[in-house]
DSSP file (Angstrom, degrees, kcal/mol; ACC not computed):
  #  RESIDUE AA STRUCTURE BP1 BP2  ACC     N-H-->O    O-->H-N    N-H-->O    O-->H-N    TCO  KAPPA ALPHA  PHI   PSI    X-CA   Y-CA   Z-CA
    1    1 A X              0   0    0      0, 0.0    61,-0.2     0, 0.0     2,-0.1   0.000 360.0 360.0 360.0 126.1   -8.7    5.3    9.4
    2    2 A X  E     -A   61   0A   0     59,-0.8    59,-2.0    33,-0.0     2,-0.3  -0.482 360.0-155.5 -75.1 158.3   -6.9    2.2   10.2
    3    3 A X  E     -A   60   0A   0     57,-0.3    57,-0.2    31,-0.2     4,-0.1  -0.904  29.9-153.5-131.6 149.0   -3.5    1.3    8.5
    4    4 A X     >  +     0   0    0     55,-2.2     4,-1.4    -2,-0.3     5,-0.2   0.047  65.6 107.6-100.0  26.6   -1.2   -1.4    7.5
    5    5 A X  H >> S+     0   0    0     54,-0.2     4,-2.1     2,-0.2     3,-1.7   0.969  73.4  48.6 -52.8 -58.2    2.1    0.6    7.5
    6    6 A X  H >> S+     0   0    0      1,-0.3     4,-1.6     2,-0.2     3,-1.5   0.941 116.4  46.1 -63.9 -65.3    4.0   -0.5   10.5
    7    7 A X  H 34 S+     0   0    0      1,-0.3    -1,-0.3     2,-0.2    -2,-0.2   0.386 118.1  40.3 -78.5   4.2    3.4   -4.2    9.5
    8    8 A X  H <X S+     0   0    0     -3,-1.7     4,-0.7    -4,-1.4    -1,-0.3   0.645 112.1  49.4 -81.8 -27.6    4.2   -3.9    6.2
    9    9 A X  H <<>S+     0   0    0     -4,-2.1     5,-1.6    -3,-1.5    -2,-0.2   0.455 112.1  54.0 -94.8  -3.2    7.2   -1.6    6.2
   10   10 A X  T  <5S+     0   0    0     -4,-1.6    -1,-0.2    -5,-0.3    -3,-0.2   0.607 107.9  50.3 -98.2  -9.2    8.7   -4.0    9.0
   11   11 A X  T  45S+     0   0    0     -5,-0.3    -2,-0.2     1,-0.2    -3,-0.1   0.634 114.2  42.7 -90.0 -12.1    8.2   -7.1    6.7
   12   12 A X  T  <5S-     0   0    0     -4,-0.7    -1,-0.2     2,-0.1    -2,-0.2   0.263 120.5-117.3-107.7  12.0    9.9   -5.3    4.0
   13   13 A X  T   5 +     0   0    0      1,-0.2     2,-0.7    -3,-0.1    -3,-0.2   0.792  58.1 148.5  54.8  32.9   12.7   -3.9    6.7
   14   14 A X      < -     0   0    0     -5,-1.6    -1,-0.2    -6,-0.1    -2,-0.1  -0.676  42.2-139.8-103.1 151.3   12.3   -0.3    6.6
   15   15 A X     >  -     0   0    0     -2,-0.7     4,-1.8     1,-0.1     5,-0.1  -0.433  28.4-120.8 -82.8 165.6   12.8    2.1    9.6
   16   16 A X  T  4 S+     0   0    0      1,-0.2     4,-0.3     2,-0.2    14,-0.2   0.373 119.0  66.6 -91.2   5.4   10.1    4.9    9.8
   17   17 A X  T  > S+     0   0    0      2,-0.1     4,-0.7     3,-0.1    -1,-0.2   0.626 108.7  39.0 -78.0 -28.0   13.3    7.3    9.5
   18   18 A X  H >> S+     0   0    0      2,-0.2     3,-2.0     1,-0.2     4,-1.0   0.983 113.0  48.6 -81.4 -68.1   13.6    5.6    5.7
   19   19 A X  H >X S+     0   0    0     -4,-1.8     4,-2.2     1,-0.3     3,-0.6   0.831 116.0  52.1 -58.1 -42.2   10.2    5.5    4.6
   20   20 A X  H 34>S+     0   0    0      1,-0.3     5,-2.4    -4,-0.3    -1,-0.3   0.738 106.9  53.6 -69.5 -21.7   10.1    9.3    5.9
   21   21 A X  H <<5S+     0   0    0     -3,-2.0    -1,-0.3    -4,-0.7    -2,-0.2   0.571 106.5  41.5 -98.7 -41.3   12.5   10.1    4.2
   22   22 A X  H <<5S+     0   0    0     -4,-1.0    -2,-0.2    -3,-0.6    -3,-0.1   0.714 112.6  60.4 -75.7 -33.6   11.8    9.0    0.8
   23   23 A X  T  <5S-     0   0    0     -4,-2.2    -2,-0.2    -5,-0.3    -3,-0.2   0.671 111.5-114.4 -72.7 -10.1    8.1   10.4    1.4
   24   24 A X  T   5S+     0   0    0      1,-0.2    -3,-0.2    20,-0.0    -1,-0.1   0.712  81.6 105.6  89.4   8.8    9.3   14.1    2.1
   25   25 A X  S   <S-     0   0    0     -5,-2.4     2,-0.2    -6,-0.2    -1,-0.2  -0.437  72.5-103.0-114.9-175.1    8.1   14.0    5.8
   26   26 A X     >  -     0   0    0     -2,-0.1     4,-0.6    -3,-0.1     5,-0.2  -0.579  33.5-110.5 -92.7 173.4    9.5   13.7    9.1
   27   27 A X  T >4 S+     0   0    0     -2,-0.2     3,-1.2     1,-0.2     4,-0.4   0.893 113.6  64.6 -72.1 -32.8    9.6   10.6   11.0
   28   28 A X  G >>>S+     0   0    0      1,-0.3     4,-2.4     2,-0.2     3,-1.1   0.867  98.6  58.1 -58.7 -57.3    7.2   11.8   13.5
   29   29 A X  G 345S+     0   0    0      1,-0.2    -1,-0.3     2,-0.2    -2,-0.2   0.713 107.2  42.0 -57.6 -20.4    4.7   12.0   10.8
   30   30 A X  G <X5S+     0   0    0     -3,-1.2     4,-1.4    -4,-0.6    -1,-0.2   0.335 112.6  58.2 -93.1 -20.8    4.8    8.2    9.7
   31   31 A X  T <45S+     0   0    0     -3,-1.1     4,-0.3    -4,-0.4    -2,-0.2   0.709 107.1  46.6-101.9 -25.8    4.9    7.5   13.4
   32   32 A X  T  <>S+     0   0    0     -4,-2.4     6,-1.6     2,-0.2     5,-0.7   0.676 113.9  50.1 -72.8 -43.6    1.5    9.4   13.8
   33   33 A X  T >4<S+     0   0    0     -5,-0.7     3,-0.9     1,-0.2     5,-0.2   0.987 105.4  49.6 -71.0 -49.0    0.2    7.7   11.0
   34   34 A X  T 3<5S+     0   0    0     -4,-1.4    -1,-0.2     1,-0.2   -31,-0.2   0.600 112.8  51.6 -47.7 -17.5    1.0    4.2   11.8
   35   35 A X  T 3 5S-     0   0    0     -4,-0.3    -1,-0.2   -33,-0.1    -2,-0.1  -0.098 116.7-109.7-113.4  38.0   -0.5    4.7   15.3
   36   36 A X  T < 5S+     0   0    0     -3,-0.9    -3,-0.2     1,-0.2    -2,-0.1   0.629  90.9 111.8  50.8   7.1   -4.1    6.4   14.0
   37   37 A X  S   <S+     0   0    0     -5,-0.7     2,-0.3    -6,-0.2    -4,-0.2   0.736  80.5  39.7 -91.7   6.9   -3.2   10.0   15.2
   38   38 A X        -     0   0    0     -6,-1.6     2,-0.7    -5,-0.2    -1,-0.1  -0.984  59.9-155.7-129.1 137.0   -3.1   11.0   11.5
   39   39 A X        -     0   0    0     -2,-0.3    -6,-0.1     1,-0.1   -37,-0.0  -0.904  38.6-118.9-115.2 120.8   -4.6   10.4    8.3
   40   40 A X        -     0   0    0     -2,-0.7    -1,-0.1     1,-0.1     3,-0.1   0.535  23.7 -97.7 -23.8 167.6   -2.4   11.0    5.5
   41   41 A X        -     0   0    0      1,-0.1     4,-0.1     0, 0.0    -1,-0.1   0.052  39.2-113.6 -67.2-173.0   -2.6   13.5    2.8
   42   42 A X  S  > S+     0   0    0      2,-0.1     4,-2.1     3,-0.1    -1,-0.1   0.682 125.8  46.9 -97.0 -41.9   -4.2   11.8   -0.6
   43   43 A X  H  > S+     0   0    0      1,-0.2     4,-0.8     2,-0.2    -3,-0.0   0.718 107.6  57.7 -85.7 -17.0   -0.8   12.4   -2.2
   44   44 A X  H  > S+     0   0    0      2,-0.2     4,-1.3     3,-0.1    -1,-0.2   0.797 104.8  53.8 -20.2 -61.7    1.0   10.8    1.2
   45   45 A X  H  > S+     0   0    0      2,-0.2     4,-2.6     1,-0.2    -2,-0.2   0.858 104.0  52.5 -62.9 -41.4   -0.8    7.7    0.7
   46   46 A X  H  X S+     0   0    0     -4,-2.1     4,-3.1     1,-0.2    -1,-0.2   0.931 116.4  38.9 -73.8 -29.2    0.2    7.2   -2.8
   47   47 A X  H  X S+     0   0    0     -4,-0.8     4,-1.4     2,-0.2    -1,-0.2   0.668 113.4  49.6 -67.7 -17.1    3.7    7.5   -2.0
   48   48 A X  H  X>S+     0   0    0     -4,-1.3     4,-1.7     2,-0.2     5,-0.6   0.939 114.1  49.8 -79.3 -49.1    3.7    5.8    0.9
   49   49 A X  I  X>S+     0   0    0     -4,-2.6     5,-3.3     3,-0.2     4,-0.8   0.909 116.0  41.4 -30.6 -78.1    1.6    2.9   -1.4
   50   50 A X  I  <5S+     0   0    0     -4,-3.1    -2,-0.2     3,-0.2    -3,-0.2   0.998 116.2  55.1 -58.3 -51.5    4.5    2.9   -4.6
   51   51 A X  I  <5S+     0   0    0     -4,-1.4    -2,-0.2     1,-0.2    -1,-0.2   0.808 118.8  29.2 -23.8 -49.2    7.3    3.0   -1.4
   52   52 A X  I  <5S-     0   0    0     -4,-1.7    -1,-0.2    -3,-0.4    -3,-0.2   0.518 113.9-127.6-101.0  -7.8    5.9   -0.4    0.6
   53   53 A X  I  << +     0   0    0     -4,-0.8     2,-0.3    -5,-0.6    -3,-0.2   0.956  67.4 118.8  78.9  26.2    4.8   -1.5   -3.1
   54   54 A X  S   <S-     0   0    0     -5,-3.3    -1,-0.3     2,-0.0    -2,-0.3  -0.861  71.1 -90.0-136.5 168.6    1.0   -2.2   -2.2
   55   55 A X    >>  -     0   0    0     -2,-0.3     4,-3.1     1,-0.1     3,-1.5  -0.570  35.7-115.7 -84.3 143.5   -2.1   -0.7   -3.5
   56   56 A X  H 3> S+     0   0    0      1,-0.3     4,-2.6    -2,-0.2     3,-0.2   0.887 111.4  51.9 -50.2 -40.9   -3.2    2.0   -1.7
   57   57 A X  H 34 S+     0   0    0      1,-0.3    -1,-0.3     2,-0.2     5,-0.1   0.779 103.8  58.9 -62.0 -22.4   -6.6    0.0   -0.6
   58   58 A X  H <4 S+     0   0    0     -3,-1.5    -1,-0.3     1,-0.2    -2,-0.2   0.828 106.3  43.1 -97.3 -33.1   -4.8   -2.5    0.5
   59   59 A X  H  < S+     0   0    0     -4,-3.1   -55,-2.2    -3,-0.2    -2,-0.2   0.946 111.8  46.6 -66.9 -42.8   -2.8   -0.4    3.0
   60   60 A X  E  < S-A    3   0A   0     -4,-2.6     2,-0.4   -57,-0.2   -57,-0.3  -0.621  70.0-158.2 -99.8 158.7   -5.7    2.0    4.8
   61   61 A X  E     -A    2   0A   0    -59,-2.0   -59,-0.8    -2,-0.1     2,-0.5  -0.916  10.0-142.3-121.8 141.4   -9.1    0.3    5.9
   62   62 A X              0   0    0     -2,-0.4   -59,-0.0   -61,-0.2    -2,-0.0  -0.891 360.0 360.0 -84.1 109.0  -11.9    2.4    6.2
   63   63 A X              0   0    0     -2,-0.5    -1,-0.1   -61,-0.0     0, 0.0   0.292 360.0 360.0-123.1 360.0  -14.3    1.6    9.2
């Protein structure tokens, strides 16, 4: 599943140490996600979603 993380959470100026940090994960994990080698949790996504302040739909694409 493709993602908009990195290019949202860099327009809104957060490190993937921040954003991990608020989500309960490690950075590693946010860095896996932004680069397709992970697909979140359901309950990841939503936090990740209220965090950058977009709708979840509007962050993942589905191909």
């Amino acid at each position: 599943m493709k993602n908009k993380i990195k290019t949202i959470r860099k327009k809104l100026g957060i490190t993937q140490e921040k954003l991990a940090k608020e989500c309960g994960v490690v950075r590693q994990t946010i860095n896996c996600i932004e680069n397709d080698k992970y697909d979140p949790t359901l309950e990841l996504a939503f936090k990740l979603s209220k965090i950058l302040k977009v709708k979840v739909d509007e962050l993942f694409i589905y191909e």
